[in-house]
Residue frames as a rotation matrix with the C-alpha (Angstrom) as fourth column:
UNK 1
-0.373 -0.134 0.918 110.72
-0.518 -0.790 -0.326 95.64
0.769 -0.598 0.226 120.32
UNK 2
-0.181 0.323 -0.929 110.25
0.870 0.494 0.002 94.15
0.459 -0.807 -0.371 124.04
UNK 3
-0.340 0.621 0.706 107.74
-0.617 -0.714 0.331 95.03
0.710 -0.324 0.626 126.25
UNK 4
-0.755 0.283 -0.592 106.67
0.645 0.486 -0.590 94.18
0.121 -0.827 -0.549 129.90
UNK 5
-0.109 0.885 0.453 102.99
-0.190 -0.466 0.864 95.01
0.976 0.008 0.219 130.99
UNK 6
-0.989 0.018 0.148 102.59
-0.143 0.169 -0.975 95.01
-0.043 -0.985 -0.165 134.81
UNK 7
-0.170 0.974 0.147 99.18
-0.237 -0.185 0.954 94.53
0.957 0.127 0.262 135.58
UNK 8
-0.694 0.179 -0.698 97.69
0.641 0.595 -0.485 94.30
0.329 -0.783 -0.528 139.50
UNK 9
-0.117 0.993 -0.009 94.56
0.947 0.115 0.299 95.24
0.298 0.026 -0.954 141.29
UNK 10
-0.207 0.241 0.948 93.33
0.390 -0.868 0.306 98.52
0.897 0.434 0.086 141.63
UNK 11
-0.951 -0.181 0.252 93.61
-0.184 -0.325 -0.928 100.23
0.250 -0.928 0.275 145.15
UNK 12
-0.763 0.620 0.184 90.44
-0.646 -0.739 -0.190 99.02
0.018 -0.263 0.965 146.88
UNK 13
0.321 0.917 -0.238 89.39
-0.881 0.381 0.280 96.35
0.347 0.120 0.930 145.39
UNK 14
0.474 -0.149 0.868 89.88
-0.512 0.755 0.410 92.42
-0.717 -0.638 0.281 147.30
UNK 15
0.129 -0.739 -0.661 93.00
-0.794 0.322 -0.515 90.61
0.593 0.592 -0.546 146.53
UNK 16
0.889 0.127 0.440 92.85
-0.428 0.575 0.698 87.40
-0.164 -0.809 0.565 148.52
UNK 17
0.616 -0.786 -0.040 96.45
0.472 0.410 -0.780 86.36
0.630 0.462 0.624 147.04
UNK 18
-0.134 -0.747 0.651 97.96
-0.037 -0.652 -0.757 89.43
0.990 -0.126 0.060 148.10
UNK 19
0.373 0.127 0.919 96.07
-0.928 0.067 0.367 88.96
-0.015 -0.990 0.143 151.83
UNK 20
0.994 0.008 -0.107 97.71
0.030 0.938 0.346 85.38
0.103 -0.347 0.932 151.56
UNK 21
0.396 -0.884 0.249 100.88
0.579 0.029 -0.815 86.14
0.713 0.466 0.523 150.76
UNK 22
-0.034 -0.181 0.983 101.01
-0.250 -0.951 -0.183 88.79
0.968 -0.251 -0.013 153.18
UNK 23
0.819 0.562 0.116 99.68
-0.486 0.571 0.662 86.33
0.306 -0.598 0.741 156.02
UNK 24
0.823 -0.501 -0.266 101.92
0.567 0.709 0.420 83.78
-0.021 -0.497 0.868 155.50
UNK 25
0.045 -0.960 0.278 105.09
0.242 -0.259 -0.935 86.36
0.969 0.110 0.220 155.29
UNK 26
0.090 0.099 0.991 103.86
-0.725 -0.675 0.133 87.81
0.683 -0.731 0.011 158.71
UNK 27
0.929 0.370 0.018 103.89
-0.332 0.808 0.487 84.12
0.166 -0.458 0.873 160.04
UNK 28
0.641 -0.716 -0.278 106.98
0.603 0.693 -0.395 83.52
0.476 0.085 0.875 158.67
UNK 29
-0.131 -0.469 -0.874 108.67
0.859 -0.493 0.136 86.61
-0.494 -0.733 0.467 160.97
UNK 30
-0.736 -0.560 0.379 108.75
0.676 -0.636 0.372 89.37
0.033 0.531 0.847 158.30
UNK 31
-0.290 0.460 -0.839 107.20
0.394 -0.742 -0.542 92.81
-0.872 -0.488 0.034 159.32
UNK 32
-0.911 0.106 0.398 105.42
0.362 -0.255 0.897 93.58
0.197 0.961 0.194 155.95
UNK 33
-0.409 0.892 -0.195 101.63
-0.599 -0.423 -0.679 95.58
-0.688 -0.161 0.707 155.81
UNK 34
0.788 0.583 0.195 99.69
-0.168 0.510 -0.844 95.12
-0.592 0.632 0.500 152.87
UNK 35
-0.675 -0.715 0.184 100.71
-0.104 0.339 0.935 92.95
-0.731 0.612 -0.303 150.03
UNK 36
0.617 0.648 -0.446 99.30
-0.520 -0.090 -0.849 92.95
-0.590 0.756 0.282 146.36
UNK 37
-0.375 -0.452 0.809 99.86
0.324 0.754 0.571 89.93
-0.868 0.477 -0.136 143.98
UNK 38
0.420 0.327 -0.847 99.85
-0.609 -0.591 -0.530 90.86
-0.673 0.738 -0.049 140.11
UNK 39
0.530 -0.665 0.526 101.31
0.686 0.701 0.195 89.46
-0.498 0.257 0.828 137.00
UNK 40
0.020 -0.681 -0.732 103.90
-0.534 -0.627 0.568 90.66
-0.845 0.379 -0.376 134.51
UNK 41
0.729 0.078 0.680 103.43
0.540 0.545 -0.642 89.56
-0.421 0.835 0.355 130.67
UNK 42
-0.370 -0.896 -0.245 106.64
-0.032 -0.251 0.967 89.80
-0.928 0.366 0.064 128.47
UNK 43
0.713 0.584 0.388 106.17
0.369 0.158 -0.916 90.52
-0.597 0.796 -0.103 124.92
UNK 44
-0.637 -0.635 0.437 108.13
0.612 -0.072 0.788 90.57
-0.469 0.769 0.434 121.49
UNK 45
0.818 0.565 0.110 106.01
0.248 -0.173 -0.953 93.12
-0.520 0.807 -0.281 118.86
UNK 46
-0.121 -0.145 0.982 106.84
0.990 -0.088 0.108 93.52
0.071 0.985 0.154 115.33
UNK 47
0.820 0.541 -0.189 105.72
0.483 -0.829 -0.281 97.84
-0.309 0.139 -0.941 116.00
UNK 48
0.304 -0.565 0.767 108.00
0.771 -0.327 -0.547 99.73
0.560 0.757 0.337 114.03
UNK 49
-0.298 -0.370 0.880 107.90
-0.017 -0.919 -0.393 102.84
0.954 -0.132 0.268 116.34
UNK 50
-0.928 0.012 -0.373 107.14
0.347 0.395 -0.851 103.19
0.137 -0.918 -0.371 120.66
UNK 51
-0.379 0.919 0.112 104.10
-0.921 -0.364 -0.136 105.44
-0.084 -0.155 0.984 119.90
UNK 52
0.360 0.704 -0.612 102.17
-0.624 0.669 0.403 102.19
0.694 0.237 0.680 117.86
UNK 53
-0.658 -0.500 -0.564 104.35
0.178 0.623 -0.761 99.84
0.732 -0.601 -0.321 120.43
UNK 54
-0.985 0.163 0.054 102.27
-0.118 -0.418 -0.901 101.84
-0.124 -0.894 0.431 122.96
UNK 55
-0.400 0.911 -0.104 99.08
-0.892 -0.413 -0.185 102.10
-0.212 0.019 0.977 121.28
UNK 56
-0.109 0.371 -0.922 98.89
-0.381 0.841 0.384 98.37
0.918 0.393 0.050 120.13
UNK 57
-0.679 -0.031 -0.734 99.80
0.579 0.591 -0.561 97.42
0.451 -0.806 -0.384 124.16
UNK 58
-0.853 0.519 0.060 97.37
-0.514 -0.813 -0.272 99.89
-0.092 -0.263 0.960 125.06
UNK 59
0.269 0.822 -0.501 94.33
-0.818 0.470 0.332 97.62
0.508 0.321 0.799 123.12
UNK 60
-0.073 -0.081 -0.994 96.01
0.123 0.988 -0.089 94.23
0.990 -0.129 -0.062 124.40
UNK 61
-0.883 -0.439 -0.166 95.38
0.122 0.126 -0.984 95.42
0.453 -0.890 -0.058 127.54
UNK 62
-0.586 0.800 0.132 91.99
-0.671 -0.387 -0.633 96.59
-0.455 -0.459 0.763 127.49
UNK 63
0.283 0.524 -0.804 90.88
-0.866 0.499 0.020 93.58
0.411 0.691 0.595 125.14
UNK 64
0.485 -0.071 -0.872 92.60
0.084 0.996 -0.034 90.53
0.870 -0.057 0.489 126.84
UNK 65
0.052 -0.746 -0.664 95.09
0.502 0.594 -0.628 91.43
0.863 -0.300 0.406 129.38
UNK 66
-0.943 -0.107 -0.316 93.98
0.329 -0.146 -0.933 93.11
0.054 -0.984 0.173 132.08
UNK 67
0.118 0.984 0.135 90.02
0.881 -0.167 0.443 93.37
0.459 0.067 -0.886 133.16
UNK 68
-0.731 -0.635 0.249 90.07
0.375 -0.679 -0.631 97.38
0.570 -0.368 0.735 133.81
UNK 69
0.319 0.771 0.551 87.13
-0.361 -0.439 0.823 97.49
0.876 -0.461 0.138 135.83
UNK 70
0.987 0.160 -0.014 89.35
-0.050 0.387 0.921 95.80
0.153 -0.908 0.390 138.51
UNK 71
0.108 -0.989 0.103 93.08
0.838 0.146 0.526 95.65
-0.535 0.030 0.844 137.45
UNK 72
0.819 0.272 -0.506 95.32
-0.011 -0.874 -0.486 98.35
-0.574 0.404 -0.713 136.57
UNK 73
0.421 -0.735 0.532 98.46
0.907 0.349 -0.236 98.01
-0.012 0.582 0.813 134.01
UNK 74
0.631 -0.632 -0.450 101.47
-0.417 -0.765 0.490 99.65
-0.654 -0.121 -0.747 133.41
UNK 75
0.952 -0.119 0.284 102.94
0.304 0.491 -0.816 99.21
-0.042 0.863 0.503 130.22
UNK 76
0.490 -0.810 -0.323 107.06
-0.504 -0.565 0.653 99.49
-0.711 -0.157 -0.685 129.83
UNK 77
0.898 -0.439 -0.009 109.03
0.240 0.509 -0.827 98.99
0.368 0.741 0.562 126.47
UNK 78
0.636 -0.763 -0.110 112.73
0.550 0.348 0.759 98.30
-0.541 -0.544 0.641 126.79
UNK 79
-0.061 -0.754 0.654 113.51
0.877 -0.353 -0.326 101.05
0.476 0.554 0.683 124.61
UNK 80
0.891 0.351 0.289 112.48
0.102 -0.773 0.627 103.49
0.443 -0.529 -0.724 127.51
UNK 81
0.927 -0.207 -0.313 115.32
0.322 0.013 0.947 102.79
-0.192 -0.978 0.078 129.59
């Protein structure tokens, strides 16, 4: 089962990427506000069903892949769609 985990900072807290990125787009002509830089992690699991698919990305997110006192995640399997 594939799975994509979104993960970017929490409304509020300082993203100096996302204030660069935003900088240099505003330099470069393009009328943009704020911008927020994040990543996206692809995964294969082995979970038989989307509940454990959900609950296993659920731990890998709060154990390695996103710090949730500052990032938030969003967790999407490719049998949702």
């Amino acid at each position: 089962m594939k799975a994509t985990v979104y993960v970017r900072p929490k409304p509020g807290i300082l993203d100096p990427q996302g204030q660069a990125v935003g900088s240099s787009l505003r330099q470069l002509g393009f009328d943009v506000g704020e911008a927020r830089v994040g990543r996206v992690v692809d995964l294969e699991l082995q979970a038989r069903n989307p509940a454990q698919a959900r609950a296993e990305l659920r731990l890998m997110c709060e154990q390695l892949l996103a710090n949730p006192l500052i990032e938030s995640y969003e967790i999407e399997l490719a049998d949702d769609a």
